[in-house]
N, C-alpha and C positions, 0 to 999 in steps of 0.2 A: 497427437498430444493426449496424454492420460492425464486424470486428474484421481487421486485418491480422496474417499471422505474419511471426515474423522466419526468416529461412531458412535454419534450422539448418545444413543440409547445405551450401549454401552458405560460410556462417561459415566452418564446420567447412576448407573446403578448403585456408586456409593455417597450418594447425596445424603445429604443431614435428614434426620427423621422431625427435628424441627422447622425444614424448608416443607418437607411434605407436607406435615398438620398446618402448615398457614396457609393451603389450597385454598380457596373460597371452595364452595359447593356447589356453584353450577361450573367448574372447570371444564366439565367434560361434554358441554354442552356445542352441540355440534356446529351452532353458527361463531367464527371464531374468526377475531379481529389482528391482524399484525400491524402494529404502527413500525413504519422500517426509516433508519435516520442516517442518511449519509452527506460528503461535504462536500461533493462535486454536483456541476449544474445538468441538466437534463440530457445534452447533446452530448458529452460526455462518455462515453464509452461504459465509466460506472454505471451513470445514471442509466445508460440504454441495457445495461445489464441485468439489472435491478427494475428495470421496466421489463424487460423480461420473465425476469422470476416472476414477478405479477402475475404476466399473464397464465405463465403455465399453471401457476398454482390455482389459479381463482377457474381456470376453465377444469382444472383438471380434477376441483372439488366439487364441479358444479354447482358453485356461488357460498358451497358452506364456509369457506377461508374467504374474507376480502385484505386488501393490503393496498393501507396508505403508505403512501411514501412522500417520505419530508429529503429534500433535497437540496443541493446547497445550504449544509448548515440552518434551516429553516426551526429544526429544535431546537439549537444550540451550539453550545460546543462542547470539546469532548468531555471536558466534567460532567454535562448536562447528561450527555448520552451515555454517559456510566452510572450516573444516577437514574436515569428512568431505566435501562435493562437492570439494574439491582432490586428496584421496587418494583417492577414489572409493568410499570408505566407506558415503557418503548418494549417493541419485544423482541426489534433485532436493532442490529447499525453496526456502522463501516468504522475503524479506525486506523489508521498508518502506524505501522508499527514501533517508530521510535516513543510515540505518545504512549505506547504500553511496556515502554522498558521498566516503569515504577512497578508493574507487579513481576515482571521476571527480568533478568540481566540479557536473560537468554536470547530479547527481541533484538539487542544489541549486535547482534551477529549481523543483521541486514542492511546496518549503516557502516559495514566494513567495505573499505575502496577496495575496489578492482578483487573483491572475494569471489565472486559469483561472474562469469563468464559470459555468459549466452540465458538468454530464456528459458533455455532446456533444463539449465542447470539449474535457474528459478526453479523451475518446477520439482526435482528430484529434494529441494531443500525445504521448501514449503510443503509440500504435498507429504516427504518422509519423514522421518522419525524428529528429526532437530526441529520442524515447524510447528509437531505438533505436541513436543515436549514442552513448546516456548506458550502455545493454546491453553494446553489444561493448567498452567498456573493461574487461569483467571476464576475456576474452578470456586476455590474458597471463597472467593468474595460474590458468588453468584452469579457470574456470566460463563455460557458456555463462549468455547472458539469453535466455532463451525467449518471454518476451513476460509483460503486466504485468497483473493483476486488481488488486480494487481495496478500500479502507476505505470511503472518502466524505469526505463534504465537516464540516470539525469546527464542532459549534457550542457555545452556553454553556451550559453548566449548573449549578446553583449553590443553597445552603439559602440563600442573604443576603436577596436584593430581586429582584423582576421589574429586566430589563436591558430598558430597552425603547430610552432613549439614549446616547449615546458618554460623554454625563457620567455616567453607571451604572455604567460599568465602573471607573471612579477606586478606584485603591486595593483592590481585589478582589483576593483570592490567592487565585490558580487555579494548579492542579496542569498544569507542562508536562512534555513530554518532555526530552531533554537537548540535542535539537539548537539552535542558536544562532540560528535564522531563529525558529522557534518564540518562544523566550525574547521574542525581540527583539518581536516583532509583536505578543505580548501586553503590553509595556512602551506601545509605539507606541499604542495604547489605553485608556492609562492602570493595566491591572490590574498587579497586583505576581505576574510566573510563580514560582511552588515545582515545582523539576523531585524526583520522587518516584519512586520505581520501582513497576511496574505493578504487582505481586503485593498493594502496600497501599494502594492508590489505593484502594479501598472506605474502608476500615478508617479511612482521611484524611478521604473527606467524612464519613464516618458521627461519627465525633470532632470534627467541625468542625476539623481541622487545617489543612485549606486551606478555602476557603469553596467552591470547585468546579470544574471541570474543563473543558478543552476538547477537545470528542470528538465523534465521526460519532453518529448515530441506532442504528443496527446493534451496535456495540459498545457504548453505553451503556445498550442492552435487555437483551442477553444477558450484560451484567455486573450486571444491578439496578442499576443508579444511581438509576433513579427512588424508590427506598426509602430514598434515604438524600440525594435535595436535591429542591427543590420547583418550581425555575424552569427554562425552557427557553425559548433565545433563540435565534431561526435566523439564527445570524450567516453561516456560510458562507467560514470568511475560511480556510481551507488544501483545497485537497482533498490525497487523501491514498490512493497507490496503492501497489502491493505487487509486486514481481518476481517471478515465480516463477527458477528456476535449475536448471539441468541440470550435471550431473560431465560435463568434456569425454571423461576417460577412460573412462566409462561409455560415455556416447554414440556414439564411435571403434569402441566394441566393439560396436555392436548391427548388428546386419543391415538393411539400406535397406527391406527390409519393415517391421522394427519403426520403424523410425526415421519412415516418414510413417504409421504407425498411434498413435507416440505422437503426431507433430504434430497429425496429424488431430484428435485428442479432445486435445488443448489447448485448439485453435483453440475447439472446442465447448465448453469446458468455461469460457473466458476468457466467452462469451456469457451460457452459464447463471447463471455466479456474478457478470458484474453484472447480470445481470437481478435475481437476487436480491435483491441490495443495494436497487437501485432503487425495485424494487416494495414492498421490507418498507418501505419508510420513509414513504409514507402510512397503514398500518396501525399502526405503532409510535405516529405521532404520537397517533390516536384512544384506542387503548392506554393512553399517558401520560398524557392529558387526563382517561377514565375514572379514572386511579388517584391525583389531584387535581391531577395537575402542572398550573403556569400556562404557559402556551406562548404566543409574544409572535414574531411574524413584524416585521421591521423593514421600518418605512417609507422610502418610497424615498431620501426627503431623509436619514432617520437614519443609512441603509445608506451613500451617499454619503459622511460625517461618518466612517463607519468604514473606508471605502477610502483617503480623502485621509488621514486619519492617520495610517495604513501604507505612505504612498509611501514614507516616511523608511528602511524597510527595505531595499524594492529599492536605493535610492540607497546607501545602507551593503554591502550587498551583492554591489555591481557589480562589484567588483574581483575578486571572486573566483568567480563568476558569466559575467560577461563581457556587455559592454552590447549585444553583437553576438546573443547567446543570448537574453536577456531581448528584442531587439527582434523578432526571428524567433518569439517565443512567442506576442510580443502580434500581430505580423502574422499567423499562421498562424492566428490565432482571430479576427481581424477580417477578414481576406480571407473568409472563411466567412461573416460575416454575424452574426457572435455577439458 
């Protein structure tokens, strides 16, 4: 697995000449602070990832760079965390890409069903040209995109009934997010989406409020969900990746030493943590199987039944999307072989 960087310094070279003059004066001063703000909890794959980059960076400065890290949401939310990398407050943090479709359409591309195939293909879209077209629109308003780690791919889970066909999912209220591709692609399937905010999304299927959820393997372990619904259907139908983001004024300020010492241990740290992801997710499955869940892999014809019934989204979609982008996503994943 390759991960490409985006090249900050690069980026960086046509920045406003009134970001520059608003340096302070001791910018370049070599003890140098990252507050890093992300919204998953420590065990977490994020979190161990981002525990990671810590370390390499602060060993690798020999204590010139330290780097707190706020976790689980602990700064805020994502308003907060656009607002502190704008003022230079925060000097990096994680966001999911639907939350950044208000500065480009282009984030829009990563909430399309059954777009993106396999991991691999993750990578080839994030990592190339369309990821990182979708990055530098954050550019104007002060935030670099650094390059993107990742959720995974969401699948069902639910107290109701094993989902084994397309006619299973009829009528099923599952807990979405609030983006409107989401919504939409669990309607396209027949279920009924309840968008619920995440802090009581337990508390939802535990009550049987919603009947269950659509989520990656990763975050449905290290939230329990398995303790509070019974079924697990590897539908696969969003994958679902994370920006990380750098403060341009921060970054202005750092010295071209620190500056490829943090890329460096990005780069490495982008690998780590999806390796992470990756590798938990045949261990999670055996896990949930020990702890009675029914897990139910769909058949290829079934699988089929669940992509054709989501074309209607892309189709809905395109306008604001752009059918030029949507055609370059599917060509850049099929010129590959995938």
């Amino acid at each position: 697995m390759t991960t490409q960087r985006l090249n900050l310094r690069a980026t960086l070279a046509g920045a406003t000449l009134a970001l520059a003059t608003a340096l302070p004066l001791g910018a370049l001063a070599a003890d140098v602070e990252i507050k890093l703000a992300h919204p998953n909890v420590p065990d977490h794959p994020m979190g161990q990832g981002f525990e990671f980059f810590k370390k390499l960076v602060e060993e690798r400065s020999n204590g010139e760079i330290e780097v707190t890290i706020f976790d689980s949401s602990k700064f805020g939310n994502f308003d907060s965390v656009v607002q502190g990398l704008q003022s230079g407050l925060l000097q990096m943090g994680s966001a999911s890409t639907p939350n950044l479709a208000p500065f480009s359409k282009d984030f829009l591309i990563f909430d399309m069903p059954f777009l993106i195939p396999s991991y691999e293909a993750a990578d080839l879209i994030t990592d190339g040209e369309i990821g990182k077209t979708a990055a530098r629109a954050l550019e104007p308003t002060g935030i670099l995109g650094m390059g993107y780690i990742e959720i995974g791919f969401r699948h069902n889970f639910n107290s109701t009934r094993s989902v084994e066909t397309l006619a299973d999912m009829e009528g099923m209220k599952i807990r979405s997010t609030p983006s409107k591709a989401h919504i939409a692609t669990l309607q396209s399937l027949g279920a009924n989406p309840t968008p619920i905010a995440w802090s009581e999304v337990y508390t939802a299927l535990q009550q049987q409020t919603v009947d269950g959820i659509d989520i990656d393997l990763n975050l449905a372990w290290a939230n329990n969900f398995h303790e509070v619904t019974d079924n697990l259907t590897l539908v696969g139908s969003l994958y679902s990746p994370h920006l990380v983001m750098g403060s341009q004024i921060w970054w202005m300020g750092l010295s071209p030493e620190h500056q490829e010492l943090i890329e460096t241990a990005f780069a490495e740290m982008q690998v780590f943590q999806r390796g992470k992801i990756r590798e938990n997710e045949a261990d999670i499955l055996v896990k949930m199987a020990d702890k009675g869940m029914t897990i139910v892999e769909l058949s290829a014809e079934e699988r089929a039944k669940f992509q054709e019934a989501s074309q209607s989204v892309l189709a809905d979609f395109e306008s604001e999307i752009g059918a030029d982008l949507i055609e370059k996503a599917q060509n850049t994943i099929s010129d590959a072989g995938m």
